[in-house]
C-alpha positions as CSV (number, residue, x, y, z in Angstrom):
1,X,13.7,45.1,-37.5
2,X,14.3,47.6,-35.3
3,X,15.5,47.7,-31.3
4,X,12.7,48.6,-29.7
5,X,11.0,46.1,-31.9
6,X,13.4,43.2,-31.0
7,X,13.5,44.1,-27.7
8,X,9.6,43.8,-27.4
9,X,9.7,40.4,-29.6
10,X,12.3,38.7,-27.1
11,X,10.5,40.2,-24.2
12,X,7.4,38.5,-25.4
13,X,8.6,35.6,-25.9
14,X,10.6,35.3,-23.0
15,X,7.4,35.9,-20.8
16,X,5.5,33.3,-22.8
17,X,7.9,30.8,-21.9
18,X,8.0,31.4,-18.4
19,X,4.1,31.8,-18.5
20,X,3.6,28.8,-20.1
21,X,6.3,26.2,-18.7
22,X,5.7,26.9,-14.7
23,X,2.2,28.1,-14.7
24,X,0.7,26.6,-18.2
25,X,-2.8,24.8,-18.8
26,X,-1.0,21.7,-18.1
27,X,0.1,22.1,-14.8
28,X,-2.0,21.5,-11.5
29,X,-2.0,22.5,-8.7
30,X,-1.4,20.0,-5.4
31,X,-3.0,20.9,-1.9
32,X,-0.8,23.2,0.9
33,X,-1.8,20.5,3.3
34,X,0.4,18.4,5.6
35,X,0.0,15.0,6.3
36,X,-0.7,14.1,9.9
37,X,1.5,10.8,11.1
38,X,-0.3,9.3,13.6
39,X,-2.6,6.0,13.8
40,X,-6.5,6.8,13.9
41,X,-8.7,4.8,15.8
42,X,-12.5,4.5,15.6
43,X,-14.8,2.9,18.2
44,X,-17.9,1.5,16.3
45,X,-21.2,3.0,17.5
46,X,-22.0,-0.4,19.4
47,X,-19.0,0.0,21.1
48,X,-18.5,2.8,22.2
49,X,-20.9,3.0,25.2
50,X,-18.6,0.6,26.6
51,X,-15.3,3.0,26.3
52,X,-14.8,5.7,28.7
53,X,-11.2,5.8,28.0
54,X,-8.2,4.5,25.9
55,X,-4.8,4.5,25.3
56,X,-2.9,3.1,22.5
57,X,1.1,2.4,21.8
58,X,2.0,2.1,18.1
59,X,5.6,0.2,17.4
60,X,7.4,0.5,13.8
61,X,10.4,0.2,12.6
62,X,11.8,-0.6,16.1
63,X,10.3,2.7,17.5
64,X,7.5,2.8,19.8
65,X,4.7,5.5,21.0
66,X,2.5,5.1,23.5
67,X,-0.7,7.9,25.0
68,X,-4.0,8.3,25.9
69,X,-6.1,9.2,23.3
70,X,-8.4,11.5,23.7
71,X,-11.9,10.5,22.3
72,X,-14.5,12.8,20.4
73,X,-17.6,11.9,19.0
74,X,-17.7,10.8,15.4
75,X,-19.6,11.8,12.6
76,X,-20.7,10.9,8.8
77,X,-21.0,13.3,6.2
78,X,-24.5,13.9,4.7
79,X,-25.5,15.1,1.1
80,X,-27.4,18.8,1.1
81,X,-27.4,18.0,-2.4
82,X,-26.3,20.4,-5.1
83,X,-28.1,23.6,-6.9
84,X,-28.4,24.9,-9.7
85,X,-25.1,26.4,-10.2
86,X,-23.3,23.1,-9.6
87,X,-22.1,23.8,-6.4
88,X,-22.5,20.5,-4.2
89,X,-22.4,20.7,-0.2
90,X,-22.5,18.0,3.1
91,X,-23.5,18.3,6.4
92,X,-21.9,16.4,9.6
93,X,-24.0,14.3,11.7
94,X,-23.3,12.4,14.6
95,X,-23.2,8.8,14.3
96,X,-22.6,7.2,17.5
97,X,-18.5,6.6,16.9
98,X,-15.5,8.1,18.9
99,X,-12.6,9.0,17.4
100,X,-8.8,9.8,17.9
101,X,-5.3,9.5,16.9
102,X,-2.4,8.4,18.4
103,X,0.3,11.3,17.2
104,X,3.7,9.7,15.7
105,X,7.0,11.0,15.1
106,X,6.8,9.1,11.3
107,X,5.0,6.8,9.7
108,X,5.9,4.5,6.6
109,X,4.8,1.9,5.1
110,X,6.6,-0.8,7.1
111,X,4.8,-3.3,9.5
112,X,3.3,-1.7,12.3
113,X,1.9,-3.4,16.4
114,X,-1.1,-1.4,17.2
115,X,-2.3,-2.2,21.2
116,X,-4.9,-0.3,22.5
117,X,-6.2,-0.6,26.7
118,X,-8.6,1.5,28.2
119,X,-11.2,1.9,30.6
120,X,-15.4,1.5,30.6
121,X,-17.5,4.5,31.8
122,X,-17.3,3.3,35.2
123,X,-13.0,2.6,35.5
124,X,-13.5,-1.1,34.5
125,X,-10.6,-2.3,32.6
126,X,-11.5,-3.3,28.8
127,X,-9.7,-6.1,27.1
128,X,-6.3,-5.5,25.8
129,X,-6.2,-5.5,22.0
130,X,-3.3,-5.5,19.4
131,X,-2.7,-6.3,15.7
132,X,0.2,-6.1,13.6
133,X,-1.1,-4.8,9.9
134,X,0.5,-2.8,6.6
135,X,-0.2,1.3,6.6
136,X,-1.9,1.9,3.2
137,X,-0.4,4.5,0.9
138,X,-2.5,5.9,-1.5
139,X,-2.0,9.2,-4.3
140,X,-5.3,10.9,-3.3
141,X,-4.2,14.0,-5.4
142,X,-2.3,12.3,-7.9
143,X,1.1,10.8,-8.4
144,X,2.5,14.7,-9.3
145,X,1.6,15.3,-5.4
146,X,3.3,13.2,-3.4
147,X,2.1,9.7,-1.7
148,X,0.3,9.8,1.4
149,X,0.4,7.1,3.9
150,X,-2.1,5.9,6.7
151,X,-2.4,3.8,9.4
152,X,-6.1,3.4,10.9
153,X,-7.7,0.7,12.9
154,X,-11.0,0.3,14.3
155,X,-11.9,-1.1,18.1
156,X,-15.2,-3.0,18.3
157,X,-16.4,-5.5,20.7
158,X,-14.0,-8.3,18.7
159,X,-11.0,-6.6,18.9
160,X,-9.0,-4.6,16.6
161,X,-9.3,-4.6,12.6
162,X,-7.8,-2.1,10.1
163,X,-9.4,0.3,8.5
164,X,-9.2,0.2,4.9
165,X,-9.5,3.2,2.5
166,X,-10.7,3.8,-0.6
């Protein structure tokens, strides 16, 4: 064989393998996004007329944070349905919830307090609620992209409960 021929053989190859081992058929590809760390809290619909206000304080791992949390309405996703080409869309709709997180510095697995105080509409004082409960840690993406851990709890006229994903 000659050089130029070699030389375009080993090129060949050598792209191949390159092609092939980083960016190959079996590889996939895991979502640029980041993971907030914070503790989301939902007021159920039938609660939430009574919440004008709230403010939470999450301890783990002998570290504490504590804020106001500022509230926003909440919403549910709604099929549009798909079309003929197979793409698929939802729409948002209000459905009577607030919503907000509590911004952490981490978050693991680990045991963490949850107490959340706040006022009514008016500036009446709401009862104080805590619980202690297990974030959940889930591989949404897959095991290849990483573990994602959650904390989220839901206030209602009860108290406090965790929410738990699917």
């Amino acid at each position: 064989m000659h050089k130029p021929g070699l030389l375009l053989a080993l090129t060949t190859t050598a792209l191949t393998s390159a092609v092939i081992s980083g960016c190959g058929f079996a590889a996939s590809a895991c979502p640029a996004i980041a993971q907030a760390t914070a503790v989301s809290v939902t007021v159920t619909a039938a609660y939430s007329p009574e919440v004008g206000a709230l403010h939470a304080r999450a301890c783990q791992d002998g570290t504490c944070k504590e804020a106001d949390v500022e509230l926003r309405p909440g919403s549910t996703s709604v099929d549009s349905g798909c079309n003929p080409e197979g793409s698929c869309s939802a729409t948002a709709s209000p459905d009577g919830t607030k919503v907000g997180a509590l911004m952490l510095e981490a978050l693991t697995e680990s045991p963490m307090t949850v107490t959340v105080s706040g006022t009514g509409p008016e500036g009446t004082a709401l009862p104080v609620r805590s619980m202690e409960f297990q974030p959940q840690a889930a591989y949404p993406f897959g095991e290849q992209c990483g573990k994602v851990v959650s904390a989220s709890v839901t206030l209602d006229d009860a108290g406090l409960h965790q929410q738990v994903r699917p």
